[in-house]
N, C-alpha and C positions, 0 to 999 in steps of 0.2 A: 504494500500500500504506500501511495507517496502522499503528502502531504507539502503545500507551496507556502511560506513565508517568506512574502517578501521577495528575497532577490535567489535564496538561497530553497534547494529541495530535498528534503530529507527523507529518506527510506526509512519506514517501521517494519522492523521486523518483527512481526507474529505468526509467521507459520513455522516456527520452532520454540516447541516450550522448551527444550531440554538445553539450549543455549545458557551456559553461565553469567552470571553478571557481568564478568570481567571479560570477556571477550565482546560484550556488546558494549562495554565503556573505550575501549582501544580502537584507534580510527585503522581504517582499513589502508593495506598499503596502495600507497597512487595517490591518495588523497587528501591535501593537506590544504588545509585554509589559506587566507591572506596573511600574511608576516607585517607587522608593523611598520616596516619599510613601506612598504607597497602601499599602506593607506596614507602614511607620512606624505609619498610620493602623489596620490592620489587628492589628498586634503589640499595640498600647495599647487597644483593645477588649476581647482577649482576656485580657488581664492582668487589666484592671478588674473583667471578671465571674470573672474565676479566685480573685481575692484576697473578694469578697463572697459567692463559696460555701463559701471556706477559711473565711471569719469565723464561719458561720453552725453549723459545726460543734462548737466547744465547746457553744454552745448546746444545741444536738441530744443532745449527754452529761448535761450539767447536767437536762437535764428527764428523762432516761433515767434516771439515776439518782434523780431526785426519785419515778417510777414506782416505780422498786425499793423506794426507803423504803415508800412506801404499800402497797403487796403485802406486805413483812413487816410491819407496823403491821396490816393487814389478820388475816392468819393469826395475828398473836400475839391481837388480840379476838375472833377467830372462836372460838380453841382454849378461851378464859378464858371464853366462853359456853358451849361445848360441854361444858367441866368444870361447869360451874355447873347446864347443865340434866339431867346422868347423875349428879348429888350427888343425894341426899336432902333435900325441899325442907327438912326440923327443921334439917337443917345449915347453910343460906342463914343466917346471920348478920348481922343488918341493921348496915351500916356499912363504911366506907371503907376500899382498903386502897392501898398507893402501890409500885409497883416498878419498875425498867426491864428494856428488850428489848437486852441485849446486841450486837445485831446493826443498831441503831440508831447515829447521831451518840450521843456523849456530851452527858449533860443532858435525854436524853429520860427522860418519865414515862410508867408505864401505871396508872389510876389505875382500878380497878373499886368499885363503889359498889351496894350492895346495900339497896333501900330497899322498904318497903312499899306498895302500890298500891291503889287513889288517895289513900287518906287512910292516917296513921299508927296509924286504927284498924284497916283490912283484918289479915284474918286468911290469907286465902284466896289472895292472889297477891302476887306482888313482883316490883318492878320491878329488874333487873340493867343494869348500864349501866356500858360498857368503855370508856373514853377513852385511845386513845394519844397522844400530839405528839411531838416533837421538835422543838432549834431548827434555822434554820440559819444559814451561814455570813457572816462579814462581810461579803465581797464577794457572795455569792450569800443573800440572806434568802429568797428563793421558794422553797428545796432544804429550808425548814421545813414545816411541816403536822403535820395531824391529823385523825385516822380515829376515829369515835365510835360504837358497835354498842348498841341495847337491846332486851332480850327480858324477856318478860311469865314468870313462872313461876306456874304454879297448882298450890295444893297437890291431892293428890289424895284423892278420896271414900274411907270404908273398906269402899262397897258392890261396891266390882269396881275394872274400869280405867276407868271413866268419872271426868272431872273436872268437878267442878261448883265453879263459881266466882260468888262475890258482887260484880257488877263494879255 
């Protein structure tokens, strides 16, 4: 009959009553267990690769959150385009304007910048251009970046909705 603990299988022997104690206490030859070395060796394997996936974890955070800055640095230039292109283009106002995203490190800029297209004679379309950054931190400078959006605006015809542009 076998019986399974665990990692190890151990044989009961009951189809012999007449078996003495002492030979069923004496392990059989071929068969000898782990020696203390081997689990020594075995213990310190395990450590080694347990402590370099523990390492590997702030890491893992540190870029997660460098992620997260960039998604709100994202939706805060997406929104400042989105406002820019539901304005009236008379409104677009050529020239810089500088603010931050609350929701950022401190020291971050959003800087949108509204300029004419191609040249500073066009009349016809303008170029809008959202720059976010942030710094970052002593220990960590890569948790810095910057996310930069530009969209074309063209004023529109007074013949209908068509937009006709002098590019």
């Amino acid at each position: 009959m076998f019986v399974c603990l665990g990692f190890m299988m151990l044989r009961m022997e009951t189809d012999n009553p007449n078996r003495s104690r002492e030979s069923a206490r004496r392990p059989r030859i071929g068969s000898r267990g782990m020696t203390l070395v081997e689990i020594l060796v075995a213990v310190s394997i395990l450590s080694i690769a347990m402590v370099v996936i523990a390492s590997l974890f702030p890491v893992a955070v540190n870029y997660q959150k460098r992620a997260t800055f960039i998604q709100i640095a994202s939706l805060e230039a997406r929104g400042m385009l989105d406002g820019a292109m539901t304005n009236n283009y008379g409104s677009l106002n050529v020239g810089t304007t500088v603010s931050s995203v609350p929701e950022l490190p401190s020291g971050n800029t959003m800087t949108v910048t509204i300029s004419p297209y191609p040249t500073s004679d066009s009349t016809y379309l303008k170029l809008v251009t959202v720059r976010v950054s942030w710094p970052g931190s002593k220990l960590a400078r890569y948790l810095g970046g910057m996310v930069v959006y530009h969209t074309l605006i063209a004023k529109p015809s007074k013949e209908g909705n068509e937009v006709y542009a002098d590019i």
